[in-house]
Structures are given as C-alpha cells and as structure tokens.
N, C-alpha and C positions, 0 to 999 in steps of 0.2 A: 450384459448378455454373455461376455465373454468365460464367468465368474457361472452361469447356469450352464452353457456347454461345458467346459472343467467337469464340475460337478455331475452332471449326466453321464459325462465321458469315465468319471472314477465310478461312479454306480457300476454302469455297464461292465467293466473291467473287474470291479471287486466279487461282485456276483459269478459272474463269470468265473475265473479263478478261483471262487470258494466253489462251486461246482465240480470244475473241474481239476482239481488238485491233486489229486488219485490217478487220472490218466497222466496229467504232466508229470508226475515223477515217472510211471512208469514210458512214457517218453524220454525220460532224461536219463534211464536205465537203458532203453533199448538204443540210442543216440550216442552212448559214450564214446563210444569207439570213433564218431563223428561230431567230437566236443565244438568243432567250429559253429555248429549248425545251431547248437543249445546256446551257446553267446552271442550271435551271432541276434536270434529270438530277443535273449536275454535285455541285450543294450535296446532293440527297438519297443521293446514293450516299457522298459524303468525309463524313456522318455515320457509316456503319456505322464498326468497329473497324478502325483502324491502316490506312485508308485515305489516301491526300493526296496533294498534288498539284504540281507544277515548272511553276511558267512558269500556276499554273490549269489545267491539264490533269492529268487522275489516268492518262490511260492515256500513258507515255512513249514514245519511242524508245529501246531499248535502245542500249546500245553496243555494237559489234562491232570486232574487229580482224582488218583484212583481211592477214594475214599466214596462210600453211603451217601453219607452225608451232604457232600460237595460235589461228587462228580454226578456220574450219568443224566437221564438227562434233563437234568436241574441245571447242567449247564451249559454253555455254548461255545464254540470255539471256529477261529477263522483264521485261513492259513496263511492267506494273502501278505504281506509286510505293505506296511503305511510309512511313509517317509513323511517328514517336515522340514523346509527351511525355515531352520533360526537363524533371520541375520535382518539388518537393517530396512532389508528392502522387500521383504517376501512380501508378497501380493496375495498368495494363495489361501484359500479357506477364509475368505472375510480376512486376510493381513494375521490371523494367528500366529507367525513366526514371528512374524515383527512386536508382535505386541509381547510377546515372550521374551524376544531379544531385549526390547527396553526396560522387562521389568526384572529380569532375572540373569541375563548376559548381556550386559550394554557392554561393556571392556572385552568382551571375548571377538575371538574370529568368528565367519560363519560356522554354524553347524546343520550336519543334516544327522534328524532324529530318527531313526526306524525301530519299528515297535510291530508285533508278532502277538495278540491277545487273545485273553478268552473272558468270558463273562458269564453271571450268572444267564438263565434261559429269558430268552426278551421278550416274545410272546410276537415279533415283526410287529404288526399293525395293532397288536392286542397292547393291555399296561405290562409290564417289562418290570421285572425284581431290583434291576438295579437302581429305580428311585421308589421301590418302597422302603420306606423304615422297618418297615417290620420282618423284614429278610435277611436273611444270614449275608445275601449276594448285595446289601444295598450299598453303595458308592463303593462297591469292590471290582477288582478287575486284576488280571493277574498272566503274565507270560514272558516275554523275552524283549529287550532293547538293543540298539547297536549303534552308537552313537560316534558318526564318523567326523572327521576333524583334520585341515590340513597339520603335520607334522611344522614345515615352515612358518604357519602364523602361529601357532601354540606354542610350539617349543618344547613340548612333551605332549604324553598321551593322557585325553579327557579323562576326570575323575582321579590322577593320580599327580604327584608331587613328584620335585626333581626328585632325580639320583642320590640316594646316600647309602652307603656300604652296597652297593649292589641292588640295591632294593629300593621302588617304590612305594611310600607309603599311599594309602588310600586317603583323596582330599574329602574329608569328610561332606563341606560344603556344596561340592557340586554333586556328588549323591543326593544331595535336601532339595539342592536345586531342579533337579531334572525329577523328583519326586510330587515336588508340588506343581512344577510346569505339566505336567504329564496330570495331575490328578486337576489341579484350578481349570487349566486352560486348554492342554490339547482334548483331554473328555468331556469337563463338564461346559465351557467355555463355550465351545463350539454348538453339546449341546442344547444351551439355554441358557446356563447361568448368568445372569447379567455383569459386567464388570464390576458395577457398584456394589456387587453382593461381595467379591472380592479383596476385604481390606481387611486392616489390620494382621492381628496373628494368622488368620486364616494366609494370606499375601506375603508377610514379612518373614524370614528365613529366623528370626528368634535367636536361641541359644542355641548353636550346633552342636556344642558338645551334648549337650541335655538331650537328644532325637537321634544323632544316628551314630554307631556303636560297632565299628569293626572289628574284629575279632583279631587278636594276635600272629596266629596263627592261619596260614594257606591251608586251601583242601585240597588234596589232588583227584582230580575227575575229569575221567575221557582224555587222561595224560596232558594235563595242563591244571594248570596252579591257579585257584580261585582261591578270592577275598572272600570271606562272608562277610554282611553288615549288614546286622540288624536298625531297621527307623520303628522311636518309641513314639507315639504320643504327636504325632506333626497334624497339625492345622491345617484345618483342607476347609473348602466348601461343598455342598454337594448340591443337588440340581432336584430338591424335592420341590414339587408342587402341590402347594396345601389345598389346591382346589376350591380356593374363596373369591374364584373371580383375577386373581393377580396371575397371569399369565406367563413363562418362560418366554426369553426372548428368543429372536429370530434373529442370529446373529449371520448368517450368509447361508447360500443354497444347499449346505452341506447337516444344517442343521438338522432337517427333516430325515439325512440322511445316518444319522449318526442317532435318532430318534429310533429311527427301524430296524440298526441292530445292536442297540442298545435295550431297546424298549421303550414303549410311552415313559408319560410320565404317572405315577399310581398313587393318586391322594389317599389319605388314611384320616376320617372325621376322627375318630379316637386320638390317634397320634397327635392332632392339632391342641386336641383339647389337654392334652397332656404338656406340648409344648407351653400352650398358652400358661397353663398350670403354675408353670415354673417360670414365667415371664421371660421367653426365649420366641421369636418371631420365627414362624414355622419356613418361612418363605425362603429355599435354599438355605437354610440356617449352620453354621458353622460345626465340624462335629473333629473330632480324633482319630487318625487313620495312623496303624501299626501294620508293620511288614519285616520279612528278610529275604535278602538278594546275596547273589555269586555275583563277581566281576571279574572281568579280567582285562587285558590288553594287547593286542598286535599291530607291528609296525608291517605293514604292509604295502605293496605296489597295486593302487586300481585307478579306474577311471570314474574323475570327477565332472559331476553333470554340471558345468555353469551355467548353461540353459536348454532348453529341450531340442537344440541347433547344436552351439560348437560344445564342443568338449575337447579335454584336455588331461592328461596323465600326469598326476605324481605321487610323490611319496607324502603317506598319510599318516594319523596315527591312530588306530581305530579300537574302541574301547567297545567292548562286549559287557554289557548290564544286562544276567538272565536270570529270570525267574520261571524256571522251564521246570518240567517234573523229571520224571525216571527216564524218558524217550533219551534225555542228552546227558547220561548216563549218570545221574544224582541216583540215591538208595532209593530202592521202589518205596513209594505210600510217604514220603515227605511231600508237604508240602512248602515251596520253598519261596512259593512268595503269598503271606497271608493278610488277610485285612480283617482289622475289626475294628466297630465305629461305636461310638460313642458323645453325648451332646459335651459341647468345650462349656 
C-alpha cells in the first residue's frame, strides 16, 4: 500500500512539475532576491519520493536536439530531475536501487542517481516509439545525469581515479556501469523487462576497454573542463513486446507509470518475423546501444537526504554525467548523447 501511495504521490508531483516548469523558474527569477524562500520550497518538495535535484535545482532544463530529424515533435522532453538510491537497502520503485547496487555496485558506498531526460514522442496512453523497432527513437533516451556521492565513503569523485599529476583520469568502468544500470534497469527494468531477460552480455560489463573511449583531451564549456567519452557497441536489453501473448512484467506500481511516459509497448508482426528469421527470440531481445557524454566533477557542500525525516550535511563529491544539447552551452546542432541499436 505503501509502495502505491509513493507512486501516486511521484505521478502527482512529476505531472505537476512538468506543467509547471515555465512558471517555477520564472518564480525562481522573480524570488532571487529572497533565495531563502526558493530552498527553503526546494528541500520540502526533494523529501517526497524519487524526487532530486542537478546543479540544486529539481526542475531541469531538458535536452533538446535541434535537428529535423530527431527533434521537434517527434520528441519529448521532462524537466522534473528523478533521483534513485543505489545502496543496500533502497526499498523504492519495486527495491530498483537495491537490485542495482548488487548487481553493479556491491563494494561501493550509497549513491544517489539523478537523471534529467528526454525521449523519443510516447504517444501517453497510445504505443510510444521507444519499444518499437522500427524507430530511429527505439530503446533511445538521452539528457543529463548527476550522480552524487559521499566524498568520506569514496574517497574521490564518482567516475574518476585518484590523483596523478594533478589530474584525474576518467574510470572507464563506472561510466559502463551507470550506462547499463540506467539503460537494463533504472528504464527498461522498471518498465517491464523482466530480470531473466537480463543475462549474460546484455548484464555482464564485458571488455571495458573495447566500449567506452575517452578522449585525451578536455573540452572547455560554460568555463569548465569536460571529459568526452565516447560507449561503442554496449549490450543492453530492451523492453520490446512482440505481441504473441507473452506479456511484459509488472515489476511495482511505477511500471504503468513509466509505461505512460515512455509509451506503450508497440509490437511489430514483421519485426518478429524477421527476428525469428534469424533465430533470435523477439521477446525483449538483446540489441547494441552506442553513445557520447561530457563529464565532469565537483567537490561540493549539500545536504544529504538519509531519509525523508532527518537529514544531515557534508562534504560530498559530486560527478556531473551530461548529455544535454546547446541550452548548457555545447556547439548549437550537436548532438551529444546519441543512440543507435542494433540486434547483438
């Protein structure tokens, strides 16, 4: 029961907020001069469920990609920021943090994930591009991450390696990691794919060097120093429904919810028979998903939620993983996080 209130309670609030995101900033414009009142909002709203916030802010700028092809409105975008705990014990969304943590961060501290997306157009209650095959937008999704971390239990800042010459290099690894956690489990997991569909390469982090590819060189953008780093070829699952009777799962009350602004699911009789073709089972079937991301990092002072009650302040070390367009000042008409699939 508890687990359907949540859920209701994040509906309500995500709608909301994606409504109104236009006046809250221009609230947040007209209020500056009384910054107590916007944090003050701030912390009582990033209590409710799987709320959180990039940069301190819960309402983002989405990403857009100003290209024919891929933007207008073929696609969709939501400003809100979705938090997740990764850690041992998260209970939330059907335990998705948890089942994350064991399978991709068991030796890590907590983390909390915040993510800022956009997708192809979902159609709400209609079928939704991103489970058809036959769409440029299928198992694509594409915006901004912020994946916060205490400084104390890490030891440095997520995604990146000690100190050498002044400089962190980028952990390749946990790039792959919060890639496939983010495509297996926090989208498709939740919603439908069933864990069993989950295994092998699809699941298994494979060759890291052979998938993700940073680049030597820093870019400097909006006066700060981003990594680029390109992922080739990473194994994913994705959440097709071949429409023969075998159903996507119901994994918690969020499902439905991540159904309506993602899209149904959109069977394709051709597609199957194609799949079958080539003796590949249509049913969430494994496929190849290519991208490139900016990163970066900040040691910062915020307040960490240990529960929707107490909280408590320190020093953290907080990684910015953005796939954001020209808005956060990349060169207009890139686009800087790209997906294209492919059967494995």
């Amino acid at each position: 029961m508890d687990r359907l209130k949540n859920a209701l309670l994040f509906t309500v609030i995500y709608c909301f907020s994606t409504l109104f995101a236009l006046p809250w900033r221009c609230a947040e414009f007209l209020a500056s001069g009384t910054g107590w009142l916007v944090k003050k909002i701030t912390r009582l709203v990033t209590r409710c469920p799987l709320v959180g916030e990039v940069s301190r802010k819960i309402i983002g700028t989405p990403a857009v990609i100003p290209t024919p092809q891929f933007g207008g409105p073929k696609s969709t975008r939501y400003p809100t920021i979705l938090e997740i705990d990764v850690c041992g014990s998260s209970k939330r969304m059907g335990g998705i943090g948890k089942l994350v943590h064991s399978t991709y961060f068991k030796k890590y501290p907590r983390l909390l994930f915040n993510v800022c997306y956009s997708c192809g157009k979902p159609g709400f209650l209609r079928r939704g591009v991103y489970g058809d095959p036959l769409s440029i937008w299928f198992n694509v999704f594409f915006g901004y991450w912020e994946v916060d971390v205490l400084a104390s239990a890490l030891g440095r800042p997520f995604g990146y390696g000690r100190l050498v010459n002044g400089r962190r290099a980028v952990k390749a690894d946990e790039v792959l990691r919060v890639a496939k956690a983010d495509w297996n489990y926090f989208s498709n997991h939740v919603y439908g794919t069933p864990a069993a569909s989950i295994t092998g390469a699809a699941r298994d982090l494979g060759k890291v060097g052979s998938q993700v590819f940073p680049a030597s060189k820093r870019v400097a953008i909006a006066g700060r120093q981003w990594d680029r780093v390109a992922l080739r070829d990473v194994d994913v699952v994705t959440t097709y429904q071949p429409g023969d009777g075998t159903p996507l799962a119901f994994q918690s009350p969020y499902t439905p919810l991540w159904r309506f602004f993602f899209g149904r699911p959109s069977p394709r009789p051709k597609f199957n028979a194609l799949l079958a073709g080539r003796g590949v089972n249509p049913f969430c079937f494994p496929t190849k998903m290519s991208g490139e991301l900016y990163m970066c990092y900040t040691g910062v002072t915020m307040t960490w939620r240990d529960s929707p009650i107490k909280r408590f302040s320190s020093e953290d070390q907080r990684t910015r993983t953005t796939r954001n367009s020209s808005r956060a000042g990349f060169p207009p008409g890139r686009m800087t996080w790209s997906g294209i699939t492919g059967l494995s």
